[in-house]
C-alpha positions in Angstrom: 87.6 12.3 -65.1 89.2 12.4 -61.9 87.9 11.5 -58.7 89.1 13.3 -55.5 88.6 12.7 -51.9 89.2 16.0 -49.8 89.0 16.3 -45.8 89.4 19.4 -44.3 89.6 19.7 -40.6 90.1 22.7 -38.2 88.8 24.5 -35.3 84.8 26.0 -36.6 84.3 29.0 -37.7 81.7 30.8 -40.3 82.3 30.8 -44.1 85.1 26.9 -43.8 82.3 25.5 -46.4 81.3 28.5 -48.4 84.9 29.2 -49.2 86.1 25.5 -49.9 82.9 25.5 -52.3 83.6 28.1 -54.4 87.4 27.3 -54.4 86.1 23.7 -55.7 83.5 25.4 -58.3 86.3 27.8 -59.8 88.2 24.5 -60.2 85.3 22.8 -62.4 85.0 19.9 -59.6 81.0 18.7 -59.1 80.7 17.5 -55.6 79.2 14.6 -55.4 79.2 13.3 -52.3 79.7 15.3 -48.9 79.6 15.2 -44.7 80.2 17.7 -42.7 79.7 18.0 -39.1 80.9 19.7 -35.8 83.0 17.5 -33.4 83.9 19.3 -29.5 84.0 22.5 -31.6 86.1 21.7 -34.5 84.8 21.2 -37.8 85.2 17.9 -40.2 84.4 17.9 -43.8 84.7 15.2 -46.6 84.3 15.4 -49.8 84.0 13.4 -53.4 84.8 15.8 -56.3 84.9 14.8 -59.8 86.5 16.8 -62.5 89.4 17.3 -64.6 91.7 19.0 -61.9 94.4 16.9 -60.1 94.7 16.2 -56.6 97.8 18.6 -56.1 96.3 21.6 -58.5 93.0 21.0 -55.8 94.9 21.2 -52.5 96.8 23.7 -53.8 93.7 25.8 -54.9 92.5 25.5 -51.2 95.9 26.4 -49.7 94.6 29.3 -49.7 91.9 28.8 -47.5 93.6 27.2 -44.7 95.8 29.2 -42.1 97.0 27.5 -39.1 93.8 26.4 -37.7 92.8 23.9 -40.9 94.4 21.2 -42.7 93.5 20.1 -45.8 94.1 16.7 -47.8 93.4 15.8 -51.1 93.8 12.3 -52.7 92.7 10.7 -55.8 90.3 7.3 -55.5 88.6 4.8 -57.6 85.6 5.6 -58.7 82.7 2.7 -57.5 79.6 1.9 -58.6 77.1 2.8 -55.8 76.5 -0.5 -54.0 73.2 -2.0 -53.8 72.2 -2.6 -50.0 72.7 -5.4 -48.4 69.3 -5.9 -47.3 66.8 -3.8 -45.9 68.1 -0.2 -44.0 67.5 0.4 -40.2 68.3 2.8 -38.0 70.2 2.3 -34.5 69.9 4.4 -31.6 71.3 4.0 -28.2 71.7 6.4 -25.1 73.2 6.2 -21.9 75.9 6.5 -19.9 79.4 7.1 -21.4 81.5 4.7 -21.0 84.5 2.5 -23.0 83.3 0.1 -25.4 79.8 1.3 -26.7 80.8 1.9 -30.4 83.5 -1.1 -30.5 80.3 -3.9 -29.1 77.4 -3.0 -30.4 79.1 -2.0 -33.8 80.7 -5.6 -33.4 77.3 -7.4 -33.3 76.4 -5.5 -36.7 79.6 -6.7 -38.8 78.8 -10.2 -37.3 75.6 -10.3 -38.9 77.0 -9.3 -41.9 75.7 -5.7 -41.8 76.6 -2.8 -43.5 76.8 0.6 -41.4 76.1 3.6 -43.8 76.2 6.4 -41.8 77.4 6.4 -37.7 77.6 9.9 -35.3 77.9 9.8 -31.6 77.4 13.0 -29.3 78.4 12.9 -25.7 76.2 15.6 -23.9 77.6 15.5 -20.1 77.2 11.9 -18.8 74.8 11.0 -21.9 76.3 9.3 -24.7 74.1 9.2 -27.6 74.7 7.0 -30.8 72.9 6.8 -34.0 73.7 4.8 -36.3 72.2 3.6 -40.2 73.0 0.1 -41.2 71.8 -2.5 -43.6 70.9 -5.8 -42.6 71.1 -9.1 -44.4 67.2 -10.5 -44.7 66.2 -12.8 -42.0 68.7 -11.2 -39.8 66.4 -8.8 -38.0 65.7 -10.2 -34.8 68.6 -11.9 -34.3 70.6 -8.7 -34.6 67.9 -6.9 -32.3 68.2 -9.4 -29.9 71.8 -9.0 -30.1 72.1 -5.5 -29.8 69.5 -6.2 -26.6 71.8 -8.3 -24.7 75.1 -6.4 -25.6 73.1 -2.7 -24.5 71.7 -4.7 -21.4 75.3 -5.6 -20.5 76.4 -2.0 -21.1 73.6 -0.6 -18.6 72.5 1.5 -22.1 69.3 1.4 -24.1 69.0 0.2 -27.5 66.6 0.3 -30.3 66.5 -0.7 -34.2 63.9 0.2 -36.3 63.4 0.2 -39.7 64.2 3.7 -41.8 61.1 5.2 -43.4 62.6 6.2 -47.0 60.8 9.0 -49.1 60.8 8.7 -52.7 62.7 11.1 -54.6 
């Protein structure tokens, strides 16, 4: 079984994930794991395939969707074992103005306490600069990290709040 990473990235425009899918499917490869998003109009997939294709046979297979707009990359990876969290998850939000330095601290105080960010977007909508971010925390670390993230969002002239994530049961 092989395990594939796959990015494609490339100005947006309809069809990018239909037609990477179906390539993928005709290859046998199960995607596993995916993100996709929209970033100042251009679009950013990744991907984890498994299946019995090789890295070059996939990014060849895809050639054929990309033209001059989208690149493609294809790379074979360890498989992991999911990961148990760290602790309990949270979610981060913070929102003001943009500025140098938002992501870099308060992502900062997170790794010193040891946390673990599992998912991180940031949208800048004219002056507003909006983070969110998922993360699990080491237990007991709570307050310290929201008192943290306080007095690095207070020095930043942002707001900041951490919360814990409401999961639903599959």
């Amino acid at each position: 079984m092989t395990h594939l990473a796959i990015t494609v990235l490339g100005h947006d425009r309809p069809g990018i994930i239909a037609r990477t899918a179906d390539q993928l499917a005709d290859l046998q490869m199960n995607l596993e794991d995916s993100s996709m998003t929209l970033l100042r109009g251009h679009f950013a997939m990744t991907l984890i395939c498994t299946g019995s294709t090789t890295a070059a046979e996939v990014e060849a297979k895809l050639a054929t969707i990309i033209d001059d707009s989208l690149s493609v990359s294809v790379r074979e990876i360890d498989p992991e074992a999911d990961q148990a969290p760290v602790g309990e998850s949270y979610l981060i939000t913070v929102h003001g103005a943009d500025q140098l330095g938002i992501v870099a601290r308060l992502t900062g105080v997170l790794a010193e306490a040891g946390g673990n960010i599992t998912d991180l977007s940031t949208r800048l909508s004219g002056e507003l600069y909006l983070l969110l971010a998922e993360v699990d925390l080491p237990p007991g670390s709570v307050e310290d990290v929201r008192q943290r993230l306080g007095d690095v969002a207070a020095e930043l002239g942002v707001g900041a709040n951490l919360r814990p994530v409401e999961r639903d049961e599959l």
